[in-house]
N, CA, C, O and CB atoms as a CASP TS submission, in Angstrom:
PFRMAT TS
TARGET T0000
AUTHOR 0000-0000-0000
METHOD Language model
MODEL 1
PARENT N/A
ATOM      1  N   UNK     1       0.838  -1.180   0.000  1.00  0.00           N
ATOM      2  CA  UNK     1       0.000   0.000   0.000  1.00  0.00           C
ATOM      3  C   UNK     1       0.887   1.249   0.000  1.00  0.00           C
ATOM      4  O   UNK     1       1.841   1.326   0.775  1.00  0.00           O
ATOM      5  CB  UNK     1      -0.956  -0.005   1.220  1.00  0.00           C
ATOM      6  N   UNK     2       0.561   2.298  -0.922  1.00  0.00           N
ATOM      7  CA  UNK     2       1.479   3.612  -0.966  1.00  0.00           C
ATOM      8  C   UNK     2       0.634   4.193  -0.359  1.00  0.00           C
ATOM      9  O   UNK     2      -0.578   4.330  -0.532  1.00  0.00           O
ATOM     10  CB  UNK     2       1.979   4.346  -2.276  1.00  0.00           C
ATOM     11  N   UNK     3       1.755   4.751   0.826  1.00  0.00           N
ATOM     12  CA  UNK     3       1.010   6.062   1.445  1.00  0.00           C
ATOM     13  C   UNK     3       1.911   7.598   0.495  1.00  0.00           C
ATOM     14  O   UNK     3       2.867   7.633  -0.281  1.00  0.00           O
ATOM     15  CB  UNK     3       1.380   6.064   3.667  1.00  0.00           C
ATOM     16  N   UNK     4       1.026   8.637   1.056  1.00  0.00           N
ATOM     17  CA  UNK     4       0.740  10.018   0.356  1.00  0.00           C
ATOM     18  C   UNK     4       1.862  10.348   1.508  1.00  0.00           C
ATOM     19  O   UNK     4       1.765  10.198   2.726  1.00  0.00           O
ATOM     20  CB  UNK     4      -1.091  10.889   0.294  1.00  0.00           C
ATOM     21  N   UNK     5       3.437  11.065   0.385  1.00  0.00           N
ATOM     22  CA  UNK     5       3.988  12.264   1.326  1.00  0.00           C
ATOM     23  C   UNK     5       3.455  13.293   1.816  1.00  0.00           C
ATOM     24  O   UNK     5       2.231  13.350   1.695  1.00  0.00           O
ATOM     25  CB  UNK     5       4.812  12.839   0.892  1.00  0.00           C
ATOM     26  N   UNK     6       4.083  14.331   2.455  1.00  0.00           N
ATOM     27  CA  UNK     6       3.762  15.334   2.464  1.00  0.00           C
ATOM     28  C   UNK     6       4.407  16.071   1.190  1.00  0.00           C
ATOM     29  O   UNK     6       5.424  15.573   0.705  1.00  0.00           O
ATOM     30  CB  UNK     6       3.979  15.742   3.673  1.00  0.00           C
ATOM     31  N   UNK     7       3.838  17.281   0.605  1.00  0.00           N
ATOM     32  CA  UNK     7       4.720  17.663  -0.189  1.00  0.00           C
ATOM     33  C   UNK     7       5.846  18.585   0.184  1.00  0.00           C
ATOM     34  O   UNK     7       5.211  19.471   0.757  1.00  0.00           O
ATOM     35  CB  UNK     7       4.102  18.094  -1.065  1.00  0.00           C
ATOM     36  N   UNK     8       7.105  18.951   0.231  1.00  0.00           N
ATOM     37  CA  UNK     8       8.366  19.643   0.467  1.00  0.00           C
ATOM     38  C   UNK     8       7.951  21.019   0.309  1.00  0.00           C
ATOM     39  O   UNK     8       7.562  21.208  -0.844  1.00  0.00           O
ATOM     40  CB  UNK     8       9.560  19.232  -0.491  1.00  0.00           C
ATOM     41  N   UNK     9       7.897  21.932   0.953  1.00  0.00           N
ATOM     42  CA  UNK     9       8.070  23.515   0.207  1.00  0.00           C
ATOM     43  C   UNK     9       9.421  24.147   0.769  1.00  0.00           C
ATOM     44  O   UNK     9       9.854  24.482   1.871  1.00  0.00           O
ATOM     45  CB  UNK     9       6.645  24.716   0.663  1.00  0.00           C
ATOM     46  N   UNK    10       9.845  24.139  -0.492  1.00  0.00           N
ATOM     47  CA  UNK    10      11.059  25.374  -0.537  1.00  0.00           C
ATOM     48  C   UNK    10      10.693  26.751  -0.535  1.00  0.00           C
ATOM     49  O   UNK    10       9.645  27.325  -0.241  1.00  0.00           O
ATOM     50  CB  UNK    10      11.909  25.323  -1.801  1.00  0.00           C
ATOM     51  N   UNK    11      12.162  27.272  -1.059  1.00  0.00           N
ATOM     52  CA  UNK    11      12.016  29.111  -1.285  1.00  0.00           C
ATOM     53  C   UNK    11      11.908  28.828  -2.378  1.00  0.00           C
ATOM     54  O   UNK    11      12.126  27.779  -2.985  1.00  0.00           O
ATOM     55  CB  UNK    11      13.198  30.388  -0.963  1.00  0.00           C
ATOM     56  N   UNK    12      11.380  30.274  -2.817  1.00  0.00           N
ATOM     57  CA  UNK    12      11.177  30.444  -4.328  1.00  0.00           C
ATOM     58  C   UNK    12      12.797  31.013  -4.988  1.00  0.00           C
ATOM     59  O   UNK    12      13.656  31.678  -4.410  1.00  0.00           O
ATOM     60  CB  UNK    12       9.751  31.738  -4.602  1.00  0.00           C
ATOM     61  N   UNK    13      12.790  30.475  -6.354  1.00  0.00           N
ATOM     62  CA  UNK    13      14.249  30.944  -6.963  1.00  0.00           C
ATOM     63  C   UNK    13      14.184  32.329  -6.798  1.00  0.00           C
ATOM     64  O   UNK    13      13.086  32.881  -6.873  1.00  0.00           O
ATOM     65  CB  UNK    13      14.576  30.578  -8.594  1.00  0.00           C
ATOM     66  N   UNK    14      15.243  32.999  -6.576  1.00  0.00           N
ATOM     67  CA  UNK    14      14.967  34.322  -6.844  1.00  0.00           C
ATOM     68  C   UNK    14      14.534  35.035  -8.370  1.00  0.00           C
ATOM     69  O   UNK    14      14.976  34.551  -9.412  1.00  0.00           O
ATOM     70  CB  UNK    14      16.108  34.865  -6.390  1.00  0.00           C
ATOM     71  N   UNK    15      13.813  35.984  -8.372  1.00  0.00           N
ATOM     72  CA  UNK    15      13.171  36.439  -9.249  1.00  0.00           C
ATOM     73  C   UNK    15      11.314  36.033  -8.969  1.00  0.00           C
ATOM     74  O   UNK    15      10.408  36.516  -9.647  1.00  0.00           O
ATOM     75  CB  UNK    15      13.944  35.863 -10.542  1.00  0.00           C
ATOM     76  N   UNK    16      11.171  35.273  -8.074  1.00  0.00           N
ATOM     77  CA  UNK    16       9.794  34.434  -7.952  1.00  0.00           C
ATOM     78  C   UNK    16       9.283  34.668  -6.769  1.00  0.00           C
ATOM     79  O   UNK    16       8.293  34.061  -6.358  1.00  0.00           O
ATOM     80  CB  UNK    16       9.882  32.918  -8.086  1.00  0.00           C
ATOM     81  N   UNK    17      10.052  35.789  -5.936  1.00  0.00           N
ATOM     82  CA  UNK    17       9.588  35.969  -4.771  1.00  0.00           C
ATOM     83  C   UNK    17       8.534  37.061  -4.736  1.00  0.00           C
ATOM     84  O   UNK    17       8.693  38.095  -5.386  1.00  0.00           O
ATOM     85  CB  UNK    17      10.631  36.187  -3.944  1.00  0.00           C
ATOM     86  N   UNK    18       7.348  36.824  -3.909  1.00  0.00           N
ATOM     87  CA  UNK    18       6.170  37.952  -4.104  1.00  0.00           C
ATOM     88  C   UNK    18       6.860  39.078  -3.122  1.00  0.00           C
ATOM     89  O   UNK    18       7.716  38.745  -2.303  1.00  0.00           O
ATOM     90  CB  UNK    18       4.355  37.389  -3.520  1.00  0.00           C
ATOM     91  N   UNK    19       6.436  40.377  -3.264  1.00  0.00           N
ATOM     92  CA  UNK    19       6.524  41.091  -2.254  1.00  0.00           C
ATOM     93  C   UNK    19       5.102  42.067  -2.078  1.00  0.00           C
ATOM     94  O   UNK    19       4.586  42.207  -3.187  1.00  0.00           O
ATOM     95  CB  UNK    19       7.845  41.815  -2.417  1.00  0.00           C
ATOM     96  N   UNK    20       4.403  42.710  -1.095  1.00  0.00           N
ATOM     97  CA  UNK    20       3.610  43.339  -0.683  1.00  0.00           C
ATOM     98  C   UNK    20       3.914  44.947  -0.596  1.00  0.00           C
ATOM     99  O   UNK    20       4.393  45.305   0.481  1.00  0.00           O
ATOM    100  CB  UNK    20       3.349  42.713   0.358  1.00  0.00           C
ATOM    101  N   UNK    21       3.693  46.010  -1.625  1.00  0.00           N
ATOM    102  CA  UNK    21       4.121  47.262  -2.044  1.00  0.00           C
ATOM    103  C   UNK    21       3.068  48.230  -1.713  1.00  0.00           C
ATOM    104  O   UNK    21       2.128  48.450  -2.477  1.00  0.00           O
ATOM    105  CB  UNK    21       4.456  47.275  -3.471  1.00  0.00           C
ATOM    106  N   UNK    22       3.241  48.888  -0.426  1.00  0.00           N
ATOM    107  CA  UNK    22       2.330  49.767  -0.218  1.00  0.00           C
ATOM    108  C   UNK    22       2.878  51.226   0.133  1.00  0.00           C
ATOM    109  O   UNK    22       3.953  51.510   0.662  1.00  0.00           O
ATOM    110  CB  UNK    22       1.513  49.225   0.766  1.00  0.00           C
ATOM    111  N   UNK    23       1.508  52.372  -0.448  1.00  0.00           N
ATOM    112  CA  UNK    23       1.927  53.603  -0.356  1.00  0.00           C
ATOM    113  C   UNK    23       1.964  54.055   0.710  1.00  0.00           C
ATOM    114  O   UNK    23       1.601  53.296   1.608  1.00  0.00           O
ATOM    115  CB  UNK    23       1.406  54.315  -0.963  1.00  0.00           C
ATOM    116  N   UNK    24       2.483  55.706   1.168  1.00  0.00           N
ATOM    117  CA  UNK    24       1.359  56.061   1.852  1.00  0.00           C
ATOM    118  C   UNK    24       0.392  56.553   2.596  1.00  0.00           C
ATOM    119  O   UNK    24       0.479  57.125   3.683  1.00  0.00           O
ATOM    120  CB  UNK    24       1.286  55.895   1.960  1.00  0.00           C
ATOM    121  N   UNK    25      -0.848  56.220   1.745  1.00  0.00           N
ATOM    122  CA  UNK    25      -2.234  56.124   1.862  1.00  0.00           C
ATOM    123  C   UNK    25      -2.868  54.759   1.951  1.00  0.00           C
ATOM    124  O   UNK    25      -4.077  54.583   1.802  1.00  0.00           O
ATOM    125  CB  UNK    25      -2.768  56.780   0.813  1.00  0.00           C
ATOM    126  N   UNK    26      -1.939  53.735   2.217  1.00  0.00           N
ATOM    127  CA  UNK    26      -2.568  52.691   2.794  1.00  0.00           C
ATOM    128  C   UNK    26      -2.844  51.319   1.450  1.00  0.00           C
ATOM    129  O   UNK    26      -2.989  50.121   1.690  1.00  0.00           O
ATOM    130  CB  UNK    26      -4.055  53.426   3.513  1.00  0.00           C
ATOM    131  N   UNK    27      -2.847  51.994   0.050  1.00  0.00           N
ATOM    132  CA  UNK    27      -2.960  51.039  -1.372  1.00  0.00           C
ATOM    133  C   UNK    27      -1.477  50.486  -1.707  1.00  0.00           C
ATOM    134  O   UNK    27      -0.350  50.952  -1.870  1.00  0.00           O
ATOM    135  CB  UNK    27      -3.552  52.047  -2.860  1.00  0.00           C
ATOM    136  N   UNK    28      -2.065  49.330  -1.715  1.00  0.00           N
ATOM    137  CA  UNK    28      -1.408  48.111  -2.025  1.00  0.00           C
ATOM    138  C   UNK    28      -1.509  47.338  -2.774  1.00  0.00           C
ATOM    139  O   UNK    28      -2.589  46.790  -2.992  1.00  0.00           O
ATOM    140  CB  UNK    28      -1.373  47.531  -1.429  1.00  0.00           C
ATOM    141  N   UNK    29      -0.131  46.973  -3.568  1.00  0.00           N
ATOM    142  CA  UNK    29      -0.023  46.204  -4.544  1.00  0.00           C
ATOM    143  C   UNK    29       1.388  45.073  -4.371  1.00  0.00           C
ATOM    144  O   UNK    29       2.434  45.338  -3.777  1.00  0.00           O
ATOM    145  CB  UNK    29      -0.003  47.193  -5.753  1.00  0.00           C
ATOM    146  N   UNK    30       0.998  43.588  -5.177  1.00  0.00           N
ATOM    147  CA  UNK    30       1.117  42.510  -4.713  1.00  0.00           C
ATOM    148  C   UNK    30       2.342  42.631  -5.960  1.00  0.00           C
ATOM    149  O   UNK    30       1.886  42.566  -7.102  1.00  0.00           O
ATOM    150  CB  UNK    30      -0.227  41.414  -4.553  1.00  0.00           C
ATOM    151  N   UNK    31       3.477  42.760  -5.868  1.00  0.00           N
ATOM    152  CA  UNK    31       4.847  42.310  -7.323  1.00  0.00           C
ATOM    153  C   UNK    31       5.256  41.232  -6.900  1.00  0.00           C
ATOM    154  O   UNK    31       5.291  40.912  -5.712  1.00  0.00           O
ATOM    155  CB  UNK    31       6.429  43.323  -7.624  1.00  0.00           C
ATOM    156  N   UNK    32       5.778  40.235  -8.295  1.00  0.00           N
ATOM    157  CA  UNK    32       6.872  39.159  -8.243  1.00  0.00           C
ATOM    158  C   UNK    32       8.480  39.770  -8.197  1.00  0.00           C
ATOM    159  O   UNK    32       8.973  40.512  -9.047  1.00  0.00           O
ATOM    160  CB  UNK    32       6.670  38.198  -9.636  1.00  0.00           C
ATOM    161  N   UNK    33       8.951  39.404  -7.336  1.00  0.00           N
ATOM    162  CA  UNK    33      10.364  39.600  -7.899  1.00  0.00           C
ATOM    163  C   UNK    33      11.316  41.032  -7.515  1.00  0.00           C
ATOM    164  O   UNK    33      10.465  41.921  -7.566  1.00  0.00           O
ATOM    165  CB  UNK    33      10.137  39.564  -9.497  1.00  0.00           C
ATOM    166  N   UNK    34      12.672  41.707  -7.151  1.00  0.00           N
ATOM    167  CA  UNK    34      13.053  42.081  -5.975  1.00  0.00           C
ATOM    168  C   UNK    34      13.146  43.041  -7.123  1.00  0.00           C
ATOM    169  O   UNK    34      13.101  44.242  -6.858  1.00  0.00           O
ATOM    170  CB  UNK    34      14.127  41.455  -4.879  1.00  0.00           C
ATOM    171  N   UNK    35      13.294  42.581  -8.590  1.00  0.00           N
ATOM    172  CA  UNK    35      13.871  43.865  -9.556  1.00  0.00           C
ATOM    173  C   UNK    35      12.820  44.715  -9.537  1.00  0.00           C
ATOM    174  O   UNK    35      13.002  45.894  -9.233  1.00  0.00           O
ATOM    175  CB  UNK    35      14.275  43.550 -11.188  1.00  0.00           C
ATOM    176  N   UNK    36      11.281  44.120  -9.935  1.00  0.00           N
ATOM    177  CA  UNK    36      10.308  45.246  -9.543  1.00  0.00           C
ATOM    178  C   UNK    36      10.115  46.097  -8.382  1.00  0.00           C
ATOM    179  O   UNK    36       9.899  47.309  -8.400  1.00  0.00           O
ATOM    180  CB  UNK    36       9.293  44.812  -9.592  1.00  0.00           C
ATOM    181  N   UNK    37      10.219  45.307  -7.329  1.00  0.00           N
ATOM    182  CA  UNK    37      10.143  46.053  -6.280  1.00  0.00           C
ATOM    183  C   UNK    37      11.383  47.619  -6.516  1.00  0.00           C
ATOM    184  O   UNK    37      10.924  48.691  -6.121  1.00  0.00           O
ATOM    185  CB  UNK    37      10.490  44.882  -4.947  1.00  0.00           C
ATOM    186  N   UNK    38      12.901  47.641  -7.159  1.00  0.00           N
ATOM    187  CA  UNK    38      13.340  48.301  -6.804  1.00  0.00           C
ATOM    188  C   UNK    38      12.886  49.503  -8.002  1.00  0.00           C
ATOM    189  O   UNK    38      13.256  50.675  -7.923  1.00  0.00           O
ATOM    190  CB  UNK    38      14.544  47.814  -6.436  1.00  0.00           C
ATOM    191  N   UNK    39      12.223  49.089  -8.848  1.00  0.00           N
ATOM    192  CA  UNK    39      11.936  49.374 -10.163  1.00  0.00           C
ATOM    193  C   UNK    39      10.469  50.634  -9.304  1.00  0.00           C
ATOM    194  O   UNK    39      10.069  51.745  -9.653  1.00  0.00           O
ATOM    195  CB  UNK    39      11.458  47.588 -11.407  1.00  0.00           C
ATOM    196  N   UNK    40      10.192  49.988  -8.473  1.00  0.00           N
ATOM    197  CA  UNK    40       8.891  50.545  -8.568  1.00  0.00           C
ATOM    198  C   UNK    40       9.383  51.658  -7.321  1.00  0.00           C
ATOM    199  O   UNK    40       8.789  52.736  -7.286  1.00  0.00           O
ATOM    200  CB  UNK    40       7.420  49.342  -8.293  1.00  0.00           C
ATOM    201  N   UNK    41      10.447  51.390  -6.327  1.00  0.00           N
ATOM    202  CA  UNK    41      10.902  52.385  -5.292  1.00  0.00           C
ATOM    203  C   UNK    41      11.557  53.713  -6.399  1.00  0.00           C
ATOM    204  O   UNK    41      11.465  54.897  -6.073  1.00  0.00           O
ATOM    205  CB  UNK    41      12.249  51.543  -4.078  1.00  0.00           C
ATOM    206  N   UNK    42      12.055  53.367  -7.411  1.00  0.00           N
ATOM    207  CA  UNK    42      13.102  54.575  -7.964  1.00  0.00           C
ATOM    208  C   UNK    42      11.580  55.518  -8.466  1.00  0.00           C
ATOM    209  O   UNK    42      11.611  56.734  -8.283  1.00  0.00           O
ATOM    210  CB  UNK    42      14.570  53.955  -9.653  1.00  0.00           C
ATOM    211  N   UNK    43      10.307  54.886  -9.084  1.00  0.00           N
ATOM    212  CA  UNK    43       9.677  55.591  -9.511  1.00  0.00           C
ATOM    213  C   UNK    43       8.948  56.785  -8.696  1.00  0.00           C
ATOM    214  O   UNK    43       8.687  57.953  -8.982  1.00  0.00           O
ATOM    215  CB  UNK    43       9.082  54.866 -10.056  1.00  0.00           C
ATOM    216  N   UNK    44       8.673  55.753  -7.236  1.00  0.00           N
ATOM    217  CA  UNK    44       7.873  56.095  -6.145  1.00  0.00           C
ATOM    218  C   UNK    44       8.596  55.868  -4.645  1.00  0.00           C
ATOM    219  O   UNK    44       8.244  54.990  -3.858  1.00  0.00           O
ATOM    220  CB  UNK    44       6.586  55.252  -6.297  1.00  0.00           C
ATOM    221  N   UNK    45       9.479  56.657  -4.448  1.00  0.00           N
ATOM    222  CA  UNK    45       9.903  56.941  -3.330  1.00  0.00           C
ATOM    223  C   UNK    45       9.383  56.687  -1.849  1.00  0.00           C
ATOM    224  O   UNK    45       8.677  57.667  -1.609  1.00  0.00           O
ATOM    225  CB  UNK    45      10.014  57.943  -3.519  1.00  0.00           C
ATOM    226  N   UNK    46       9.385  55.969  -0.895  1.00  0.00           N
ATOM    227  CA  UNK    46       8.481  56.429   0.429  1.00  0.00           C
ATOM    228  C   UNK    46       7.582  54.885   0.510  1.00  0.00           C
ATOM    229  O   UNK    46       6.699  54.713   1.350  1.00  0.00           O
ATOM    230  CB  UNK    46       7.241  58.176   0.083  1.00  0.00           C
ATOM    231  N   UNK    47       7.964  53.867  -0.471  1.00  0.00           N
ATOM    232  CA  UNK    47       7.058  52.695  -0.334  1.00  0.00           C
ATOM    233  C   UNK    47       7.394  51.902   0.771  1.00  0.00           C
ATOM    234  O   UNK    47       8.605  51.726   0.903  1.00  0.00           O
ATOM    235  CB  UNK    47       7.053  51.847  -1.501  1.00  0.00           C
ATOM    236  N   UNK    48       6.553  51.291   1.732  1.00  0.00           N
ATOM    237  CA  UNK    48       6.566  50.156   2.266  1.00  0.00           C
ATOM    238  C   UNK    48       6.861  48.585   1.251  1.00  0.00           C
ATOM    239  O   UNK    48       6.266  48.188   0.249  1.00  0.00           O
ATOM    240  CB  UNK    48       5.254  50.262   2.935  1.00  0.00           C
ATOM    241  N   UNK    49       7.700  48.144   1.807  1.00  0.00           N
ATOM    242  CA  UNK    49       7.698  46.950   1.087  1.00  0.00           C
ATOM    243  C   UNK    49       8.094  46.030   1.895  1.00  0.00           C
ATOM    244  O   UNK    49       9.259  46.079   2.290  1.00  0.00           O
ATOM    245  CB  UNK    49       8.430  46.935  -0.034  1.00  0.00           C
ATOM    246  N   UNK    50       6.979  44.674   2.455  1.00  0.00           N
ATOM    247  CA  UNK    50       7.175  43.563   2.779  1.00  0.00           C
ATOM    248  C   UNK    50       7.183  41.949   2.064  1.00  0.00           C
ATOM    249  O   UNK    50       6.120  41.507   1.626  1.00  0.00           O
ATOM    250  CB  UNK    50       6.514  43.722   3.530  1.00  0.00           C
ATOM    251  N   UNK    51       8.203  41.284   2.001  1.00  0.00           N
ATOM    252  CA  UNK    51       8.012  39.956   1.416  1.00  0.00           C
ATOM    253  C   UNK    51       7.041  39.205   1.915  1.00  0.00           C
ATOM    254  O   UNK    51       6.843  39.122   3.127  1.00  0.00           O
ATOM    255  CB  UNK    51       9.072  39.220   1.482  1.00  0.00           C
ATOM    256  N   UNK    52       6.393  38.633   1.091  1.00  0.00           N
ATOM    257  CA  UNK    52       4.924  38.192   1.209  1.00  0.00           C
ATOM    258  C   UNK    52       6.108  36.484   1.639  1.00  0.00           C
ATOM    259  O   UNK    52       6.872  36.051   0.777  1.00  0.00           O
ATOM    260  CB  UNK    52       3.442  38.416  -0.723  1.00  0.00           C
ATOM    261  N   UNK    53       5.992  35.834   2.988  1.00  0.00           N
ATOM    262  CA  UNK    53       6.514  34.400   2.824  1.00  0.00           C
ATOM    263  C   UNK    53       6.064  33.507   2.019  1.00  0.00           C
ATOM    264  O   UNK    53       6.577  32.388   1.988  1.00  0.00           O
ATOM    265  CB  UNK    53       6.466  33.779   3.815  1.00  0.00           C
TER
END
């Protein structure tokens, strides 16, 4: 009889990591990946940014 693993979770490769981008005024937006995040600080100065685990 086969029993069911659990499945493994790793990290994500980099480039695949979500992060949580907020202004602020409290709006928030969900990016993949660390280049956007810095992509989106040079545009918009003053962001919160937490990695979503």
């Amino acid at each position: 009889m086969n029993e069911m693993s659990p499945t493994k979770l790793t990290n994500a490769p980099e480039g695949f990591e979500y992060y949580r981008v907020c202004d602020q005024e409290g709006v928030c937006h969900v990016v993949r990946g660390m280049q956007e995040v810095r992509r989106l600080l040079e545009k918009t100065p003053g962001l919160n940014v937490t990695k979503i685990p």
